[in-house]
C-alpha positions in Angstrom: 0.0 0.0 0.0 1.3 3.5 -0.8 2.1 5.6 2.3 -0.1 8.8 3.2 1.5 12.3 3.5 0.7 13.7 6.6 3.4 16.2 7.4 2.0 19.7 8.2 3.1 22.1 5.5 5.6 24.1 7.3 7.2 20.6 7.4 7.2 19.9 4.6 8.7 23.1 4.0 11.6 22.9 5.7 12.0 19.2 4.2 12.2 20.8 0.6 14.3 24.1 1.3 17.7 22.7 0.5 16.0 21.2 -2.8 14.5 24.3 -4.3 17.2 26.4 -3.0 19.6 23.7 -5.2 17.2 23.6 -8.1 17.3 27.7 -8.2 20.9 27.5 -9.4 20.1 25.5 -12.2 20.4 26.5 -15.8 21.9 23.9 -17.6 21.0 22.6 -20.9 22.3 19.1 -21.2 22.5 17.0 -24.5 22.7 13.3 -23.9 23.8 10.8 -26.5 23.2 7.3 -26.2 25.0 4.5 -28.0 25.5 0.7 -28.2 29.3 -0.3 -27.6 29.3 -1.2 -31.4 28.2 2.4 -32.2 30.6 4.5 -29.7 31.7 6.7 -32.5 28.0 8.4 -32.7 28.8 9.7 -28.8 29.5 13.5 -29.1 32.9 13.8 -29.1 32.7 17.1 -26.6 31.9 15.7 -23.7 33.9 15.8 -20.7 32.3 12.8 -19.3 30.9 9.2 -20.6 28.8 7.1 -18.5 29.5 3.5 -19.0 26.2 1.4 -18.3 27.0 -1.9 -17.5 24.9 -5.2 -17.6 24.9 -5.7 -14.1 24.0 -2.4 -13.3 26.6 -0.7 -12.4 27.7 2.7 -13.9 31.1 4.4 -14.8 31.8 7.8 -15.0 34.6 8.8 -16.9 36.9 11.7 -17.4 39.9 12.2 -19.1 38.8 9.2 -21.6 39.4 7.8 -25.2 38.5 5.0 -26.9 40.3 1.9 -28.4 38.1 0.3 -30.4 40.3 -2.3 -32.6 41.1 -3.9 -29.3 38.0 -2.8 -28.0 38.4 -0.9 -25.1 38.2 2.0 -23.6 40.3 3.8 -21.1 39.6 6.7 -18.6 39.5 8.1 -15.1 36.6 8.4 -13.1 34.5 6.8 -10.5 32.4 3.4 -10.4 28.8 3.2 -9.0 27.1 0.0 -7.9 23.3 -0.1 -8.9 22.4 1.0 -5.6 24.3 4.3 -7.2 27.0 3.6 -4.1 30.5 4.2 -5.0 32.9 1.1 -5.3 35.9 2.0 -6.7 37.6 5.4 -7.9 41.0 6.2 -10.4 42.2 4.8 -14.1 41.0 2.0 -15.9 40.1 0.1 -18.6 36.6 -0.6 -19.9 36.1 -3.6 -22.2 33.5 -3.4 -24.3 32.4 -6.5 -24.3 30.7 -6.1 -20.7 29.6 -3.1 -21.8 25.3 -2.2 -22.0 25.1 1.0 -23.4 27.6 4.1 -23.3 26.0 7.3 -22.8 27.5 11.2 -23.5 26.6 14.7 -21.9 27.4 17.9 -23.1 26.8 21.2 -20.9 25.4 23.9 -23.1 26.2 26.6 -20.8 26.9 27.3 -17.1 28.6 23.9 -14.9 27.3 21.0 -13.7 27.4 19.2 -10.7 28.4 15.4 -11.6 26.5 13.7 -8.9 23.1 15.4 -9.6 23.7 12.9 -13.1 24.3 9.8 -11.3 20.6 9.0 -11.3 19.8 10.4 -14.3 19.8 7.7 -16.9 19.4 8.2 -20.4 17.3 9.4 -23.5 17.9 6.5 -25.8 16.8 7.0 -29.6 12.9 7.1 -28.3 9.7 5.9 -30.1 7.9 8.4 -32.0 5.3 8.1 -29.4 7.5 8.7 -26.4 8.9 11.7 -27.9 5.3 13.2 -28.6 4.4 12.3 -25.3 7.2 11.9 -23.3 4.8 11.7 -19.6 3.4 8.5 -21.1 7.1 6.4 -22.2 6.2 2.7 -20.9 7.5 2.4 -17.5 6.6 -0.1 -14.7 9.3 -2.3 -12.5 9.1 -5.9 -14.0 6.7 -6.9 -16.2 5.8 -11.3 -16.1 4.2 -13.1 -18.8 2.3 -16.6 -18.2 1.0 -19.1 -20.6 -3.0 -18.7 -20.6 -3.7 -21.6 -22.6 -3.6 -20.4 -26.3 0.4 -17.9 -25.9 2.3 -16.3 -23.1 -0.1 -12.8 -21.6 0.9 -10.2 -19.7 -0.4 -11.0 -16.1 1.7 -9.4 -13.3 4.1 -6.5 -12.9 6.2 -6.8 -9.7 6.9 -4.3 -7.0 6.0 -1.1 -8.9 5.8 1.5 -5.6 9.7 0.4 -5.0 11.6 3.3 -7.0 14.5 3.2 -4.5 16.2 0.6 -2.5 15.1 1.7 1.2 11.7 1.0 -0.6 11.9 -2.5 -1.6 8.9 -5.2 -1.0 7.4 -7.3 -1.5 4.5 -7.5 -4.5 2.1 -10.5 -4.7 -0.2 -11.1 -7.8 -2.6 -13.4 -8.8 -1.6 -15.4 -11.9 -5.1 -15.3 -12.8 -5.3 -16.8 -16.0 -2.7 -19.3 -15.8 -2.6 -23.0 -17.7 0.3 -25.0 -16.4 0.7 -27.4 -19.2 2.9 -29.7 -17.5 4.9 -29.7 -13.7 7.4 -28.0 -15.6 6.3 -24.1 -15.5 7.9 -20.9 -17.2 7.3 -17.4 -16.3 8.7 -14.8 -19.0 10.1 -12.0 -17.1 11.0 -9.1 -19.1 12.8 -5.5 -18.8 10.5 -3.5 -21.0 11.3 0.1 -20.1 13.8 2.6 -19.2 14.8 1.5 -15.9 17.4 -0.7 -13.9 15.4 -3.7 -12.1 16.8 -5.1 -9.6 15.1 -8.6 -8.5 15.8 -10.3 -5.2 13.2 -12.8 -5.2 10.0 -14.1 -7.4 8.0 -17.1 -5.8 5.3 -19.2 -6.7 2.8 -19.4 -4.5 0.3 -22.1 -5.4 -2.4 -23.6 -3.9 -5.2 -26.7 -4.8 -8.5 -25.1 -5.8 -11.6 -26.4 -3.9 -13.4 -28.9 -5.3 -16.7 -27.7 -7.3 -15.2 -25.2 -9.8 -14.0 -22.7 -6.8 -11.4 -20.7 -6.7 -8.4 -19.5 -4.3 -8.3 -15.6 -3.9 -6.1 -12.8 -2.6 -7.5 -10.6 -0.6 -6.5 -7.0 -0.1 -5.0 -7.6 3.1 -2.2 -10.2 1.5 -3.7 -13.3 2.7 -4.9 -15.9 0.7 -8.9 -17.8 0.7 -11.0 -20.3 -0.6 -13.8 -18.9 -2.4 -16.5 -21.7 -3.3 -18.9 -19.4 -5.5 -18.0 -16.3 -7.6 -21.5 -14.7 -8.7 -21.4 -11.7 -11.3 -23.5 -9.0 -10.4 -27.3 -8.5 -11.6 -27.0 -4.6 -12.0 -24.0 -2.7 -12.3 -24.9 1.4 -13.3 -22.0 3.8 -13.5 -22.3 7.8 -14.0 -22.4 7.0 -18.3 -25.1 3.9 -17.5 -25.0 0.4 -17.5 -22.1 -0.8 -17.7 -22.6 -4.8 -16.4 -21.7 -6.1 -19.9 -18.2 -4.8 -19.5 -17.6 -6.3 -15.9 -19.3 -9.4 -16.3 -16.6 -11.3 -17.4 -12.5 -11.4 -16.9 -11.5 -10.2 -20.6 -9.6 -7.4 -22.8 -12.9 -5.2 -22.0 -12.4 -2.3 -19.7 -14.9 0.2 -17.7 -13.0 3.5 -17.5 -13.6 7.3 -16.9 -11.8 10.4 -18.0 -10.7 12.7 -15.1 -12.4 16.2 -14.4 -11.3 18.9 -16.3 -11.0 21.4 -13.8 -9.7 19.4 -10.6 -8.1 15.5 -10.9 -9.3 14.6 -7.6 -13.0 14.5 -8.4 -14.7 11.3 -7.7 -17.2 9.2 -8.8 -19.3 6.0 -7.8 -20.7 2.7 -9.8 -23.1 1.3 -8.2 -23.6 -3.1 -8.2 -26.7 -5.3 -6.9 -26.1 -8.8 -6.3 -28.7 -11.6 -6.0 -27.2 -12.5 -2.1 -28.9 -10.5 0.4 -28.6 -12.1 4.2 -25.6 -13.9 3.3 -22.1 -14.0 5.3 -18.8 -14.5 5.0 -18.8 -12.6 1.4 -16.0 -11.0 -1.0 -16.2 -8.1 -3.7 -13.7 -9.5 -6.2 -12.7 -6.7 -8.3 -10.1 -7.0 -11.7 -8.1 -3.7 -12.0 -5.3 -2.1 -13.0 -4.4 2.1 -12.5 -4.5 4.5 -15.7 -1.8 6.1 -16.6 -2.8 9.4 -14.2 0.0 8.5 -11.3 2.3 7.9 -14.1 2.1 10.9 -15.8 2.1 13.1 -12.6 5.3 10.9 -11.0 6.9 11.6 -14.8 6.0 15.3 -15.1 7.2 16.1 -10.8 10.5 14.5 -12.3 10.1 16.9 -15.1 9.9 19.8 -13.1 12.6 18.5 -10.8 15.1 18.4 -14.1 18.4 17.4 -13.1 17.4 18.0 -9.1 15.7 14.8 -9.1 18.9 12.9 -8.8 20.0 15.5 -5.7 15.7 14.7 -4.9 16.0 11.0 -4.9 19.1 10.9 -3.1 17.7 12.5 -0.1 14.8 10.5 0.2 17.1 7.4 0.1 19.3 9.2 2.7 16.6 9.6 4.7 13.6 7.4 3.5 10.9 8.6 6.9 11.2 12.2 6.1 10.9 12.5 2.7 9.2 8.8 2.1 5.4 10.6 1.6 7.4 13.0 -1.0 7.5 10.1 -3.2 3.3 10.0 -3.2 2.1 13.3 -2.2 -1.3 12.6 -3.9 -1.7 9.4 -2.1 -4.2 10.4 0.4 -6.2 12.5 -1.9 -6.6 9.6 -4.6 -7.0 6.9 -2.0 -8.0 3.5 -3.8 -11.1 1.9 -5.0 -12.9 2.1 -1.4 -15.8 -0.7 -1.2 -19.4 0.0 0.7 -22.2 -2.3 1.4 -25.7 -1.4 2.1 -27.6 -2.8 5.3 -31.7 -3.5 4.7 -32.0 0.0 6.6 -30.1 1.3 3.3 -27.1 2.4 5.6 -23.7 2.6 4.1 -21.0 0.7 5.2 -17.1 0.8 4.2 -15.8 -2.5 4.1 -12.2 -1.9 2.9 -10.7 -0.7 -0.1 -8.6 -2.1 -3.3 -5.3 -0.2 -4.5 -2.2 -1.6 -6.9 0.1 0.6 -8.4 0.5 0.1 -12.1 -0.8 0.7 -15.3 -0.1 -2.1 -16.3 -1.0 -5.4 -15.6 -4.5 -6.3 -14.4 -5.0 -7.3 -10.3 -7.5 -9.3 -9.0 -8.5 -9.0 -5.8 -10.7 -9.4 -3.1 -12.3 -7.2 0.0 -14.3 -9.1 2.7 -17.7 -7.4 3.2 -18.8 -6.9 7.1 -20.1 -9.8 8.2 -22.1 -7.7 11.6 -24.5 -6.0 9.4 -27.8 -7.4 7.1 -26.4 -6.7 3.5 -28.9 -6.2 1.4 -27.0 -7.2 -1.9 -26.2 -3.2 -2.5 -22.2 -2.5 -3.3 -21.2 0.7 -3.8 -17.4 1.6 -5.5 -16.1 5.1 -5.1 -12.7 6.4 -6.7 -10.9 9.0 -8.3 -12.4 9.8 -12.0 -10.4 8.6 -14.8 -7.9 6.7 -12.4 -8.7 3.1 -12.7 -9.8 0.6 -15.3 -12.3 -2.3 -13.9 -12.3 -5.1 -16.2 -14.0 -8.0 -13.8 -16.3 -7.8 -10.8 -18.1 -10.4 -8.7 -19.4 -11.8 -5.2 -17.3 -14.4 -3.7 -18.3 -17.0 -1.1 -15.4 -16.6 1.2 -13.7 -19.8 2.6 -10.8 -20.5 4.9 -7.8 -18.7 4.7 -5.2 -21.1 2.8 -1.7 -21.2 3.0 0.2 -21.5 -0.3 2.8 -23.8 -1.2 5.7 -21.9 -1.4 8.5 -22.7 -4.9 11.5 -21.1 -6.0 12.7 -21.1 -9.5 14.5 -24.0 -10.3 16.1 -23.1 -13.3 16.8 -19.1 -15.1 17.6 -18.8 -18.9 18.6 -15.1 -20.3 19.1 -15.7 -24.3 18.8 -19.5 -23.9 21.7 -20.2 -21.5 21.3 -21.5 -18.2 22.3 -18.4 -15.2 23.4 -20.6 -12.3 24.8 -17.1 -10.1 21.5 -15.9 -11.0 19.1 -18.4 -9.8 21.0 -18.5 -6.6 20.5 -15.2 -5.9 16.6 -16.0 -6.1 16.9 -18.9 -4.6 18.7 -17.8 -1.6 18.1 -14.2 -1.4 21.5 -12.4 -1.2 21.6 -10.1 -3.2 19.7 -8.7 -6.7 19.5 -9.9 -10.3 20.2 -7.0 -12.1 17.9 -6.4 -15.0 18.6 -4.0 -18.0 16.5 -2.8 -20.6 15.2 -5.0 -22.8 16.3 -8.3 -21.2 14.4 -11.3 -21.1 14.5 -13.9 -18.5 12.5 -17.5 -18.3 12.4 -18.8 -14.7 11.1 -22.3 -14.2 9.3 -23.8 -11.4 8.7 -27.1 -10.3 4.7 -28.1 -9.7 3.1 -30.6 -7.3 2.0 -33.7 -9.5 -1.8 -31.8 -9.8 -0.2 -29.2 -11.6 -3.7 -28.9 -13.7 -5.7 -27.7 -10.4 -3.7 -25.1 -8.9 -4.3 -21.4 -8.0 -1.0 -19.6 -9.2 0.2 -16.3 -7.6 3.5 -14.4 -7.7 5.4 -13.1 -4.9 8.5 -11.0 -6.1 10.4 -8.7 -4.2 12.7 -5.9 -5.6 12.9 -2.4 -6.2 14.0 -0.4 -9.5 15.9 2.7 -10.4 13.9 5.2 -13.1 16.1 6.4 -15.8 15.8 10.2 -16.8 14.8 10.7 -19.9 15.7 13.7 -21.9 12.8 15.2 -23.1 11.6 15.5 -19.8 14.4 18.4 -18.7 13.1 20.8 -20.9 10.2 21.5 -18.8 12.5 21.5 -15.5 10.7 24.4 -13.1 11.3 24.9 -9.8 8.2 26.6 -9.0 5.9 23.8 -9.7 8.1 21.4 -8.3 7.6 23.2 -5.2 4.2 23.3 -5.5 3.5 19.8 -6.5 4.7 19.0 -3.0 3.9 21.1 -1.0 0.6 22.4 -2.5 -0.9 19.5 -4.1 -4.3 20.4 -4.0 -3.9 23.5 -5.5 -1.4 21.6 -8.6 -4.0 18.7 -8.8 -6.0 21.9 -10.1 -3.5 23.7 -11.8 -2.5 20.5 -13.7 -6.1 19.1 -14.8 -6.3 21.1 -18.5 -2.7 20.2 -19.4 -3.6 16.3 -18.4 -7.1 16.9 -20.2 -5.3 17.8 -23.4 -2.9 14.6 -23.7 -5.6 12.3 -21.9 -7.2 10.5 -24.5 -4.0 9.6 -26.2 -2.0 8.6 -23.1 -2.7 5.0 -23.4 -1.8 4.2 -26.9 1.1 5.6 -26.6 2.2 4.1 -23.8 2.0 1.0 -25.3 3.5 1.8 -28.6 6.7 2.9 -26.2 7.9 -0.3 -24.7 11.4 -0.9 -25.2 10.3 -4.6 -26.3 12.4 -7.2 -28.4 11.7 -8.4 -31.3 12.0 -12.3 -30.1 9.4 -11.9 -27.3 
């Protein structure tokens, strides 16, 4: 769950004075130019510095340097960053190539530069068409995992997206929803599909038999897992455009979604379900979701106004993770999640708990235990943010017994084909990260109980992942708003809502049409 802000302002004031007092000194144009090893002589030979990505994750800064490309080299001072961004070694040396993921130049236009404010910064690789058009919606999100359905490999989890920095990493646990094991032997296609560093600790199975008669096993919102002998879809089910039931009836491709108010991004709005189950206890809403890309595009446009103070920004929260940790989602509280009500027979409302996943991505489904003390009536009601989540998949569960899962590790990681033995100890043990760059694409195997054909899969990964700056986005570096967007976010939520408005209904295709994908996925 995403921590509330509840610093009082003159807190949070004094938490952001050293940034915009740092970010008022800032004029800097920077021109980044990205390049495979192979390609090193398109870097702009003016730079004073080359970062040096490598495929583990660490990065090289180099001064001083020139390149030997018939032996396929290079050489330079500078300084060498783990992907935690913590420095490992300093002085000469020699870069082969070979181990080399991308090389990346930066030339000051005017005024200096501070080299430590670039160590988070990533890149601005030779973009889509779509990401440089709309550069608040390039396809972003922490791992994404792919699962055979039955007919191909779909997308059905994205791991730990709230963990942008290290002190933040968790634990994510997602249903596998739609999953066909076809043997014991099961694959799950991880990928790197954006511009970030993922860094993967662990990603368990977590299976469990289904009960007998067709149900189901379910994860509620609280993290535990239950049997669920009876999923019923609703009778009614009326939003604020009109009956929408046809949509939600069934899990599929279809979506029920809103746009956001036009004059404030906060506004809310209610759908309203009936079920045929009045009197009965010991009930579930199971909802299928996943978030639009409105948190996206305001955590992409805050590190736009930041500009190259994010780096100094993100450092300080990791520094200090409790002071600045409800910096990182200062519209938390305001957006809140999908919150659930059930209606007594007096026609009271009562909350029985909310739903809330970050991601655009991937569709969650999950479950909230209605109030077993009061006489529902068969009345839901769902309130949330307009134009912030897309419901695909609604029903009433008959709740069983908690379960617990059958915990399995990967047995076996391929990357390109070739078995990764340091690799799948890390996941099997836990010391230490994986280190995923993009576009890579990882199949870890698990071993399944002999009734591999009724199980309940779910994923439990745990990690955290370093966003990479893209260019386009310090062009609209502003102090001011930065500012505001913390400290005022009421006031920017308003401020904001035409500019979202305008790129709104185009947000979502071009998200898509941004992933950094591989042709032989």
């Amino acid at each position: 769950m995403r921590q509330r802000n509840a610093l009082p302002v003159s807190v949070r004031l004094l938490l952001m004075l050293p940034l915009v007092t740092c970010m008022s000194c800032q004029a800097n144009h920077v021109t980044r130019t990205i390049a495979k090893p192979d390609k090193y002589f398109t870097l702009d030979s003016r730079s004073p510095y080359l970062k040096v990505h490598y495929n583990d994750g660490r990065i090289q800064i180099l001064d001083d340097w020139k390149a030997y490309p018939a032996d396929g080299y290079l050489y330079g001072h500078g300084v060498m960053l783990d992907a935690n961004r913590d420095v490992i070694s300093t002085g000469y040396d020699t870069v082969r190539l070979a181990s080399v993921a991308l090389l990346e130049s930066n030339v000051v236009e005017s005024g200096t530069i501070v080299p430590e404010m670039t160590v988070f910064t990533g890149l601005s690789l030779a973009l889509s068409i779509y990401c440089l058009l709309t550069p608040k919606a390039c396809f972003g999100s922490c791992p994404t995992f792919y699962a055979w359905d039955g007919s191909r490999y779909t997308l059905m989890a994205e791991g730990f997206s709230s963990s942008v920095l290290p002190t933040l990493e968790a634990n994510d646990i997602d249903a596998l929803y739609t999953a066909v094991p076809r043997s014991r032997t099961f694959d799950l296609r991880m990928t790197n599909e954006a511009y970030e560093t993922h860094l993967i600790r662990s990603a368990d199975l977590l299976v469990c038999p289904r009960p007998p008669g067709g149900g189901r096993i379910l994860h509620m919102s609280d993290g535990s897992l239950r049997q669920a002998s009876l999923l019923m879809p609703p009778s009614r089910c009326t939003a604020p455009e009109g009956d929408v039931l046809k949509t939600l009836v069934s899990f599929d491709t279809l979506e029920r979604l809103s746009y956001t108010d036009s004059n404030d991004l906060e506004s809310k709005e209610d759908i309203d379900l009936v079920f045929d189950a009045s009197g009965t206890h010991h009930l579930g809403l199971t909802l299928g979701f996943r978030q639009t890309l409105l948190t996206t595009y305001l955590f992409y446009q805050g590190l736009a106004y930041l500009g190259d103070s994010a780096a100094a920004m993100l450092s300080r929260m990791q520094s200090h993770p409790d002071a600045y940790r409800g910096y990182l989602d200062p519209f938390g509280t305001i957006f809140g999640g999908i919150e659930v009500l059930a209606q007594d027979s007096s026609g009271t409302w009562h909350r029985a708990g909310s739903f809330y996943e970050t991601g655009p991505i991937a569709h969650n489904v999950q479950t909230v235990a209605l109030p077993d003390e009061i006489a529902f009536n068969g009345h839901v009601r769902l309130r949330m943010t307009k134009g912030m989540w897309r419901l695909n998949y609604v029903a009433l569960a008959a709740l069983g017994p908690a379960v617990t899962p059958i915990r399995i590790k990967p047995s076996l990681v391929l990357k390109d084909s070739v078995a990764q033995p340091d690799e799948l100890a890390i996941l099997q043990t836990g010391s230490g990260h994986v280190v995923s760059m993009p576009s890579d694409v990882r199949i870890l195997r698990y071993d399944l109980p002999d009734a591999y054909g009724d199980l309940d899969l779910f994923l439990d990964a745990r990690g955290y992942y370093i966003e990479w700056m893209r260019q386009e986005w310090l062009a609209e570096t502003d102090p001011a708003k930065a500012a505001m967007m913390f400290l005022f976010p009421h006031a920017f939520l308003r401020m904001e809502a035409p500019r979202f408005k305008s790129l709104e209904s185009s947000l979502e295709n071009s998200f898509w049409s941004s992933r950094y994908v591989r042709r032989d996925q």
